[in-house]
N, C-alpha and C positions, 0 to 999 in steps of 0.2 A: 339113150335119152340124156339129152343136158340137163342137168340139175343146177347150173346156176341160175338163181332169182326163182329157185320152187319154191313155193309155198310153203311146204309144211318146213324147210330147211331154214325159211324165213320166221316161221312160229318156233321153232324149240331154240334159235338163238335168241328172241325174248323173253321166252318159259323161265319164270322164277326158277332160279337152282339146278337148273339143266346144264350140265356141263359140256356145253357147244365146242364142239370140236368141228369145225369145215369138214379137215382130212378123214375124222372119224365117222361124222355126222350124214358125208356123203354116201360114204360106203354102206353105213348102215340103214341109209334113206335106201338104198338101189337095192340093199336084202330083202327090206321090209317089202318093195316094192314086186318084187319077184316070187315071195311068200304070201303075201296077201293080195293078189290081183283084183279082187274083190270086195275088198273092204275099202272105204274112202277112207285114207290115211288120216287127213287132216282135221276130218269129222272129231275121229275117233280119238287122236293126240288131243283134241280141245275137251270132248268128254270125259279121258283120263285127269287131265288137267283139273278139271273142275268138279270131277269125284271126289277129288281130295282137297279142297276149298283152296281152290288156284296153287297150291304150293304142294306137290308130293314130294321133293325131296324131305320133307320133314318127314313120310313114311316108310320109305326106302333108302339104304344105303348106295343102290345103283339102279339109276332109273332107265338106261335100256334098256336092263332084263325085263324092268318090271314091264316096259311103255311092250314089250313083244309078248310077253304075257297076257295083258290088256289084251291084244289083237289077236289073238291066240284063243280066248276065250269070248271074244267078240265073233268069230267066226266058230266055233265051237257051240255054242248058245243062239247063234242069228241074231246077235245083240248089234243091231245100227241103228247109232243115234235119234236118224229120222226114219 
């Protein structure tokens, strides 16, 4: 899959405090992607987002782990947004 101009890789480079990495961001977009076939990424990154009132790096010290956790537990629970 090309991942340039994806969506969600478009969302967590404007995500407050999200420490955007392309190199990193991609790889770890095509994990997620591969781990969660079924969860809508992009839903669920805006749900995270705005669980923790638009800014969770203020509750995390590293927000990949947390953002895979999140999805982790979204699929664990059949917790989607819509």
């Amino acid at each position: 899959m090309n991942l340039n101009h994806h969506p969600v890789l478009e969302y967590l480079e404007r995500f407050p405090g999200y420490p955007f990495d392309p190199d990193v961001d991609t790889d770890f977009l095509s994990e997620l992607e591969d781990d969660f076939p079924n969860i809508d990424l992009l839903e669920q990154i805006k749900a995270f987002r705005w669980h923790y009132d638009g800014n969770p790096a203020k509750h995390f010290k590293s927000l990949r782990p947390a953002l895979r956790r999140w999805l982790a537990n979204a699929l664990r629970f059949d917790r989607q947004p819509f």
